[in-house]
C-alpha positions in Angstrom: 11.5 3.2 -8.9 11.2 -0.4 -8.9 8.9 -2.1 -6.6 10.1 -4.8 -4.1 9.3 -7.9 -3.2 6.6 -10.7 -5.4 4.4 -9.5 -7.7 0.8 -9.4 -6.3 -1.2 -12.4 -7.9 -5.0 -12.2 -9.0 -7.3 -11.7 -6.7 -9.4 -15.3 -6.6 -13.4 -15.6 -6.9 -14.4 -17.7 -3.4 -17.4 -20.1 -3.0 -19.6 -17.9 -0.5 -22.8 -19.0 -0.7 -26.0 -17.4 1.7 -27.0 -20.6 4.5 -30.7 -20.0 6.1 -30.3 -20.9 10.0 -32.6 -23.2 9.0 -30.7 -25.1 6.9 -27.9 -25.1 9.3 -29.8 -26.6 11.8 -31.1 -29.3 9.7 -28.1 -30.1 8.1 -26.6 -30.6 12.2 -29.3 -32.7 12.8 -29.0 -34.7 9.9 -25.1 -35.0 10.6 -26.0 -36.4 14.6 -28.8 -38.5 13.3 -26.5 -40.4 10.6 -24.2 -41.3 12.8 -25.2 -41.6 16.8 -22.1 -42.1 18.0 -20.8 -39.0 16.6 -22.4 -37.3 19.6 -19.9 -39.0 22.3 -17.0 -38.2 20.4 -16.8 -35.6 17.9 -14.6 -35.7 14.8 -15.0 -32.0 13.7 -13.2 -32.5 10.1 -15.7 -34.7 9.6 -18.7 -33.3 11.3 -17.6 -29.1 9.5 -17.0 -31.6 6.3 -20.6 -33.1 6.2 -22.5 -30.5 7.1 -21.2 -28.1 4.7 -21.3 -30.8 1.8 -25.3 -30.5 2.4 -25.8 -26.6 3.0 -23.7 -26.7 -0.6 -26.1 -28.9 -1.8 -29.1 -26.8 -0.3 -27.8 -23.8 -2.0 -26.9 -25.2 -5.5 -30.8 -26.2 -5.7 -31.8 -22.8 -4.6 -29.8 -21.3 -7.5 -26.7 -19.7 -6.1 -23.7 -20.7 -8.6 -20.2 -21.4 -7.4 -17.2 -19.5 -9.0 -15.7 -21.1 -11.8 
């Protein structure tokens, strides 16, 4: 019997890399400390966007590799 409905697609390698708490915390810090106002009024695109730019960047160096 036929099977119904669309055809499952390829499953798809994700970007997962390990953060240290550490790095989390510095990379916050780093977000609040470039930008002061950012503290009154938080724009979290912005605020997720940086901090996970630099925890990328922390675990590029540290040799994790992203899918290709």
């Amino acid at each position: 019997m036929a099977q119904r409905g669309r055809p499952r697609s390829k499953p798809m390698k994700k970007w997962n890399p390990r953060y240290s708490k550490t790095a989390v915390r510095v990379a916050i810090q780093n977000a609040l400390m470039d930008n002061p106002d950012l503290s009154m009024i938080v724009n979290t695109d912005k605020f997720t966007k940086t901090i996970l730019q630099q925890c990328d960047e922390w675990a590029l160096e540290d040799g994790q590799t992203p899918p290709e």
